[in-house]
C-alpha positions in Angstrom: 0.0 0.0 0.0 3.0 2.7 0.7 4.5 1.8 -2.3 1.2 2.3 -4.2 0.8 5.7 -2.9 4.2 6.4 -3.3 3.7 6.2 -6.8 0.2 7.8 -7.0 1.8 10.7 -5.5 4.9 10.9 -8.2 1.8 10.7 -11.2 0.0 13.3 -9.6 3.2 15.2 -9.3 3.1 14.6 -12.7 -0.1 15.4 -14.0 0.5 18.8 -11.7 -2.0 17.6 -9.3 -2.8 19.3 -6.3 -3.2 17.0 -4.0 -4.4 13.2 -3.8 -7.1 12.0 -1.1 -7.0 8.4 0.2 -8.4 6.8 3.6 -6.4 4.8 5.9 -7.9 1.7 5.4 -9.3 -1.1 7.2 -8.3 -4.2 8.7 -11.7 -6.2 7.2 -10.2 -7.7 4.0 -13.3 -7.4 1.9 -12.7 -3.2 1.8 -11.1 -0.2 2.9 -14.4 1.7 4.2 -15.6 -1.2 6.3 -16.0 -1.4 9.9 -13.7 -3.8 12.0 -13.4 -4.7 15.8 -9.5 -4.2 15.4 -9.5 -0.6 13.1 -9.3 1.4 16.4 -6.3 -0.3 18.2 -3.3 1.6 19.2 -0.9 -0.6 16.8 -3.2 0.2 13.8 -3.1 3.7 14.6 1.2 3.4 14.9 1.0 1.0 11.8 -1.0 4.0 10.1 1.4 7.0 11.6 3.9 4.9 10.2 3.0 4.3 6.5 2.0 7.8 6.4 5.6 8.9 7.5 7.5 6.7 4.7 5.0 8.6 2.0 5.7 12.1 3.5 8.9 12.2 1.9 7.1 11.4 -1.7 4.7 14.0 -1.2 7.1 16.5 -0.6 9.4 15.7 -3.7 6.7 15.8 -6.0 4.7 18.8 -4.4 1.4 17.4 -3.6 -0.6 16.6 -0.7 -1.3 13.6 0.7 -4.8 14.4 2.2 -6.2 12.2 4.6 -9.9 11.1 4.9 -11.4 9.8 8.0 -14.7 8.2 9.2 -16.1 6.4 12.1 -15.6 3.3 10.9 -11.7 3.3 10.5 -8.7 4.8 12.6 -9.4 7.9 12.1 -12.9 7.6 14.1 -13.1 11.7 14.7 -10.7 14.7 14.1 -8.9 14.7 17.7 -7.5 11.2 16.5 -6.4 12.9 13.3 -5.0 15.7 14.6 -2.9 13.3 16.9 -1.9 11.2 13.7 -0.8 14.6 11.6 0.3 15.7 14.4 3.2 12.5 14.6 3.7 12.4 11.0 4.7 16.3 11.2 5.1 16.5 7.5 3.2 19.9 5.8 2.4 17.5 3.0 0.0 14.9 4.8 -3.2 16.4 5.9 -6.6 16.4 6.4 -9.5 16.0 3.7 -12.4 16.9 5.9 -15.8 15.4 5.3 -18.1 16.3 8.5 -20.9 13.8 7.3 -18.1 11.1 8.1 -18.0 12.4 11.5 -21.8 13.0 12.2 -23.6 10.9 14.7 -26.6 10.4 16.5 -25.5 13.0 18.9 -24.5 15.6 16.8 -27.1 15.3 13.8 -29.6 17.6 14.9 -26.7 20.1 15.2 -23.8 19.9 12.6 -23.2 23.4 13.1 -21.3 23.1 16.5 -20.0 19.3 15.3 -18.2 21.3 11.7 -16.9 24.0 14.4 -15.7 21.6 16.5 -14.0 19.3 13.7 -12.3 23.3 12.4 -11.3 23.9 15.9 -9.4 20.6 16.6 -7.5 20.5 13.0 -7.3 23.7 11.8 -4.8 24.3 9.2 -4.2 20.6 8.9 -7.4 21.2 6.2 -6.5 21.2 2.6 -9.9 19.8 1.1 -13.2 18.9 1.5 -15.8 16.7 0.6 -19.7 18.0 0.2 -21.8 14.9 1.2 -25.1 15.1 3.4 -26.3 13.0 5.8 -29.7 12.8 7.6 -31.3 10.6 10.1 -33.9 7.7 9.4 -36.8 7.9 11.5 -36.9 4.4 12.6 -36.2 2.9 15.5 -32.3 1.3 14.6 -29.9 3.7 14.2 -29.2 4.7 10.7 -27.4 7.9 9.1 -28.1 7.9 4.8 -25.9 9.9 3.3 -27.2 11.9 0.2 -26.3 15.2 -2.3 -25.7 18.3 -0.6 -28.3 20.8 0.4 -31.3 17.7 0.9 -29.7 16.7 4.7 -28.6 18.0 8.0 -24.9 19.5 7.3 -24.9 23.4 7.7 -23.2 23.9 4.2 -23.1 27.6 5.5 -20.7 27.1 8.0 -18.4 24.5 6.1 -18.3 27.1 3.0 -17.2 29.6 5.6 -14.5 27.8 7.6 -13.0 26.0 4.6 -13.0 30.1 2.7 -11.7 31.2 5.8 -8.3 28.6 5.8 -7.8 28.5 2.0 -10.2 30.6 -0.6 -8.6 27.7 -2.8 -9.2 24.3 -1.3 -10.9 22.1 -3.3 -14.4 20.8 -2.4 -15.3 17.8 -3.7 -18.6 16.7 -4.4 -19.8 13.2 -3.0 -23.2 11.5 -2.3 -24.7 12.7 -5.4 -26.4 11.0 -8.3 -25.5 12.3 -11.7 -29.1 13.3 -11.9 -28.8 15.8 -8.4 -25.5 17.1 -9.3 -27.0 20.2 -11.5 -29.3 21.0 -7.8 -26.1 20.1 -6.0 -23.7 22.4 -7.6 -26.5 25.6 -7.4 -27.0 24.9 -3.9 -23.0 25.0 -3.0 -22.7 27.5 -5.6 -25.2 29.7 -4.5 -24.5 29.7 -0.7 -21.0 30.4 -1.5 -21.7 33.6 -3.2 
């Protein structure tokens, strides 16, 4: 896997990419998004701080980020855990790609505004993209967060627009959740709460 993103960051270097996004995997071998008992241990969070370390050097000689996306379901459960893993890798070339729907849960559904703050406050300029997904709550009685196009869910797209303008008028934000069919209302909505 290092070696493979070693060399997805030299073609992007090459291309004259900005940056590349990737998760940190998962220890369940049928995909990288899925949830596993193991995923939160300390030695998968070392393993991870360690792989990350061996691509820093690879980012930085071909002059592209290596942005990191997290989700409650791998390693990086929540942006405090992030931080800490940036935070050890201390390269300015791996950092965070922030999706808040990732990080929404039952508690903090009903208010995204203080849960995007929150996830702004802990990492900061560790932020070089985004991803613009919403999420909602199912009313039913097991616990279940869809995710969807933005502007038809919870997320205070206000507030991201804001904070992301506010670190970087030029971060990318990328958009996720969206059927070709919404992408037309998805791009006016983001589009039109960002001017």
């Amino acid at each position: 896997a290092v070696r493979t993103l070693q060399q997805a960051l030299r073609i992007a270097g090459d291309l004259g990419a900005r940056g590349i996004d990737t998760g940190p995997g998962s220890l369940d071998p049928t995909g990288p998004w899925k949830p596993h008992g193991g995923n939160w241990s300390p030695k998968v969070k070392d393993q991870l701080i360690k792989s990350l370390t061996e691509c820093a050097e690879a980012a930085a000689d071909h002059g592209v980020y290596l942005s990191l996306e997290g989700h409650q379901v791998v390693v990086l459960e929540n942006a405090e855990l992030t931080r800490e893993v940036l935070d050890a890798v201390d390269s300015p070339w791996v950092r965070s790609d922030l999706d808040p729907a990732n990080w929404i849960t039952l508690k903090t559904v009903f208010d995204t505004t203080s849960a995007i703050n929150h996830m702004f406050d802990v990492l900061g300029q560790h932020i070089v993209s985004g991803h613009a997904k919403d999420i909602s709550i199912a009313p039913s009685h097991i616990i279940h967060l869809p995710t969807d196009a933005p502007g038809t869910g919870q997320i205070d797209f206000r507030t991201y627009l804001q904070r992301m303008e506010a670190l970087d008028p030029e971060s990318p934000l990328i958009v996720e959740g969206a059927s070709t069919e919404q992408l037309p209302a998805a791009s006016a909505f983001l589009h039109r709460l960002a001017a």
